[in-house]
C-alpha positions, 0 to 999 in steps of 0.5 A: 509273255513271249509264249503268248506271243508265239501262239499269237502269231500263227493267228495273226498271219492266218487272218491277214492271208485269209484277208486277202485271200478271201476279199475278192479283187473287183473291178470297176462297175460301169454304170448304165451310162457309161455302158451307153454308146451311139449305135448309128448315124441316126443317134439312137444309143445301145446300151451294152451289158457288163459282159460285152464291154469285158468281152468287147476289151479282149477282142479289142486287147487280142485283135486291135491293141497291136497297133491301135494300144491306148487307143492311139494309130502307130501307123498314123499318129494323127489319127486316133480312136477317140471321138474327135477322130472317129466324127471327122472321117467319111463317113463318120466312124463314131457309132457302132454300125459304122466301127461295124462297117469299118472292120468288116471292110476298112476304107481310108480316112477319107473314105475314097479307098480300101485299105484291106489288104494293109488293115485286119478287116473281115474281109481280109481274113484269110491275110488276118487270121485273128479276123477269121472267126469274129461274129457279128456279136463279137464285132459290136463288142469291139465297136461298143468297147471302143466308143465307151473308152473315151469315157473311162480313159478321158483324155488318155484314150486316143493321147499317145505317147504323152500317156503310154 
């Protein structure tokens, strides 16, 4: 009995490493709905591929996540990156083309000034150099990635500290 026990046991250790070796980590597949966000102020949608969502996440994680992590502003927490915020700022900052406008060229909250020498933004790329080589695909990745977290995370994108 014991002889068949220790022939066993190297098959059963195979089987349960070549288990998890072998069953692939997946993530989440986002539907097709999820994938839609706003593209302009007129309300027409984009809906954007799998690989721009993942793609629009590392530019976010490598460009924006410095201040801007779970989606909330270190620099001013009342100011968030969820929907609600987005909406209320002039001009609206809750599409696409306008996220676009916003990196390119960063305004205040009210819209009355430009902050881009204080925020990385297209056009202070040579003060921000992880802005330098963005292209308009990359930027509407980034928008896209931004809009569709509020669908994902709930009420944890944009939340704060209650959530990070």
């Amino acid at each position: 009995m014991i002889k068949k026990n220790i022939i066993l046991l190297p098959f059963a250790i195979a089987i349960v490493l070549c288990g998890y070796l072998v069953l692939p980590a997946f993530a989440i597949e986002l539907d097709e709905a999820t994938r839609t966000v706003t593209l302009d102020s007129s309300n027409k949608t984009i809906t954007l591929t799998a690989e721009q969502v993942k793609r629009g996440k590392r530019l976010f994680n490598n460009s924006c996540a410095q201040c801007h992590n779970g989606g909330i502003t270190k620099t001013n927490p009342n100011i968030g990156l969820e929907l609600e915020s987005l909406s209320l700022a002039t001009p609206a900052r809750d599409n696409v083309a306008s996220l676009i406008d916003y990196i390119k060229d960063p305004k205040s909250y009210d819209g009355q000034n430009s902050i881009a020498e204080l925020h990385p933004s297209i056009k202070s790329a040579e003060i921000f150099p992880k802005m330098r080589n963005l292209t308009d695909e990359d930027l509407l990745s980034m928008a896209g990635y931004i809009l569709l977290q509020p669908k994902i995370a709930q009420e944890k994108w944009g939340g704060g500290k209650i959530y990070y």
